[in-house]
C-alpha positions as a Python dict, from the first residue, in 0.01 Angstrom:
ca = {
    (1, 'X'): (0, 0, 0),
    (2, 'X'): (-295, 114, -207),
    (3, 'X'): (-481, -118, -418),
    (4, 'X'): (-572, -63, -770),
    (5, 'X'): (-947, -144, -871),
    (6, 'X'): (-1022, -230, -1243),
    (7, 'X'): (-1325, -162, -1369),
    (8, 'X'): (-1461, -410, -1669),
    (9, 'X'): (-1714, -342, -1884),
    (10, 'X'): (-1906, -520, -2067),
    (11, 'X'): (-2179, -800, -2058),
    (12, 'X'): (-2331, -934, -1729),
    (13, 'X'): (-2406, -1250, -1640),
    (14, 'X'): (-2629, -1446, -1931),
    (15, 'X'): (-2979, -1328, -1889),
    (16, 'X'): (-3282, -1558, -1950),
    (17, 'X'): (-3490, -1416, -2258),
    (18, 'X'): (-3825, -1307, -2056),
    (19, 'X'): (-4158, -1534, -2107),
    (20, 'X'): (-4486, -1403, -2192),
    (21, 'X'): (-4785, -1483, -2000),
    (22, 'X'): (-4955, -1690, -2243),
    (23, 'X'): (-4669, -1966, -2202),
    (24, 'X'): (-4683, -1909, -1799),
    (25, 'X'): (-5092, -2009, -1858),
    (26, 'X'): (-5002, -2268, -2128),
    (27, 'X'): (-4807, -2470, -1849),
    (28, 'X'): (-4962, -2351, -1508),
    (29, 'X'): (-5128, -2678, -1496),
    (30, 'X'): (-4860, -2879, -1533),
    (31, 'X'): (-4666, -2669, -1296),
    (32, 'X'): (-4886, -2689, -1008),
    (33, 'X'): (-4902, -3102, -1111),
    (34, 'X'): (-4550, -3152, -1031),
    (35, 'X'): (-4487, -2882, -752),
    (36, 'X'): (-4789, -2884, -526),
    (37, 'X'): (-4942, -3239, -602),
    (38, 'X'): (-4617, -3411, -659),
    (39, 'X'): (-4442, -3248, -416),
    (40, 'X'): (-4148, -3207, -681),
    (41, 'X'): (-3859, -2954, -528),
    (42, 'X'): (-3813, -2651, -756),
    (43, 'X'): (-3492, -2725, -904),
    (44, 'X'): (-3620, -3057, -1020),
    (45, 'X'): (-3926, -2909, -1158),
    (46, 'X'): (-3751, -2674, -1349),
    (47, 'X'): (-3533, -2961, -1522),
    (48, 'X'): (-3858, -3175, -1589),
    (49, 'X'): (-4040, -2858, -1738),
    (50, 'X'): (-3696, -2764, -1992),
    (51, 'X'): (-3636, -3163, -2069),
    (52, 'X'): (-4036, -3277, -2104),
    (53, 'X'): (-4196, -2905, -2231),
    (54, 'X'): (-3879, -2718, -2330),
    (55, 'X'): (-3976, -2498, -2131),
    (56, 'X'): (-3632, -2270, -1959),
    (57, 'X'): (-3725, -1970, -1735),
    (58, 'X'): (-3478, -1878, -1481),
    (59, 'X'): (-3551, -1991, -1117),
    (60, 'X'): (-3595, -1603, -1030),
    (61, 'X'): (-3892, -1617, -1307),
    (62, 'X'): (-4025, -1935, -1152),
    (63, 'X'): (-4046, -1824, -839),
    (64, 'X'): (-4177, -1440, -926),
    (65, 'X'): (-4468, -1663, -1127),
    (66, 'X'): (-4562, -1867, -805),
    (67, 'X'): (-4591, -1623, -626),
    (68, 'X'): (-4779, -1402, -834),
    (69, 'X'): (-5014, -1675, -879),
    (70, 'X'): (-5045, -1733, -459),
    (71, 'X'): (-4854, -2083, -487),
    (72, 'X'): (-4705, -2148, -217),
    (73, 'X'): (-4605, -2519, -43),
    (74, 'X'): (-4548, -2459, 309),
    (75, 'X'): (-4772, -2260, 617),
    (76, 'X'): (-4561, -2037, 817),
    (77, 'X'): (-4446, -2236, 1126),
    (78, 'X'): (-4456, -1861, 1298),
    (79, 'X'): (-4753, -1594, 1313),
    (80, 'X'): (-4752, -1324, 1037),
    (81, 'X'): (-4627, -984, 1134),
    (82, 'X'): (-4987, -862, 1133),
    (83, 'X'): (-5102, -1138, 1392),
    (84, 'X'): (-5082, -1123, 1784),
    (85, 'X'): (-4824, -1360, 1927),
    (86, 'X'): (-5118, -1503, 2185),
    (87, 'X'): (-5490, -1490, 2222),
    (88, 'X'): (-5581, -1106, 2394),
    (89, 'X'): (-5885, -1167, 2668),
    (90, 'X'): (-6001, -840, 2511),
    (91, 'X'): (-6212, -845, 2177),
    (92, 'X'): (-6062, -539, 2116),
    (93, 'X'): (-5671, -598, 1963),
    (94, 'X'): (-5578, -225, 2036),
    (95, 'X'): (-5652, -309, 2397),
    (96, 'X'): (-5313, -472, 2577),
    (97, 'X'): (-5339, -769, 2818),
    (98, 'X'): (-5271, -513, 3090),
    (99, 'X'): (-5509, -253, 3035),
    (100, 'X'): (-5808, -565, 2997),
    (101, 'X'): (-5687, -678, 3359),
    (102, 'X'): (-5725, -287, 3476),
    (103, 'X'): (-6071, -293, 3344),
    (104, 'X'): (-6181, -596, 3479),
    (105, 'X'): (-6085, -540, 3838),
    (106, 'X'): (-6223, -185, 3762),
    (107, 'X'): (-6550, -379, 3711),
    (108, 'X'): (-6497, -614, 3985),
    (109, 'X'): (-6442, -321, 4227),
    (110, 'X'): (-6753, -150, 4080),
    (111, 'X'): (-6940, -527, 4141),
    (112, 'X'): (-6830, -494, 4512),
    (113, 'X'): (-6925, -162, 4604),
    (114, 'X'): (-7265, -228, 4468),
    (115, 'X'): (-7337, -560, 4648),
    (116, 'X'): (-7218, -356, 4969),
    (117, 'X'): (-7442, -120, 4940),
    (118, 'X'): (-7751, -326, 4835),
    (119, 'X'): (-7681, -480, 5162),
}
């Protein structure tokens, strides 16, 4: 049994009218008052700033804005991609764990050959 797809067109979902970046500046303050300081989730943030400022951007706008000004609450709990996983003994961080234990028994080896022959 085949099914039969119907295609509507026609308007999408409402879209929120876009906000210029003099009204993002006009309330950053207050924005970073209630969501950093205050600790205010974004959801009731966003229902503070349209009942107090009448100020309505969609959550997708508030959270482009935040992060296009570097807000953010939290620190990673994990290391960023860019970041080892654990401290190298090597200074250099192209240079594996392994390799750094080849050189230093290299160097150890080198250390013992020359205190045998000074002797």
């Amino acid at each position: 049994m085949a099914r039969e797809f119907k295609f509507v067109s026609g308007p999408g979902p409402p879209r929120a009218p876009p906000v210029s970046s003099s009204d993002w500046e006009t309330h950053r303050a207050t924005i970073y008052y209630l969501w950093k300081s205050r600790n205010m989730p974004l959801k009731q943030l966003m229902d503070t700033m349209r009942s107090e400022h009448s100020f309505a951007p969609s959550r997708k706008q508030y959270v482009l804005q935040l992060k296009k000004w570097g807000m953010h609450k939290y620190t990673p709990a994990r290391p960023s991609a860019n970041k080892r996983p654990h401290p190298s003994p090597s200074p250099d961080p192209q240079v594996s764990c392994r390799q750094t234990k080849k050189v230093q028994d290299s160097k150890r080896a080198q250390e013992s050959n020359r205190s045998q022959i000074q002797e």
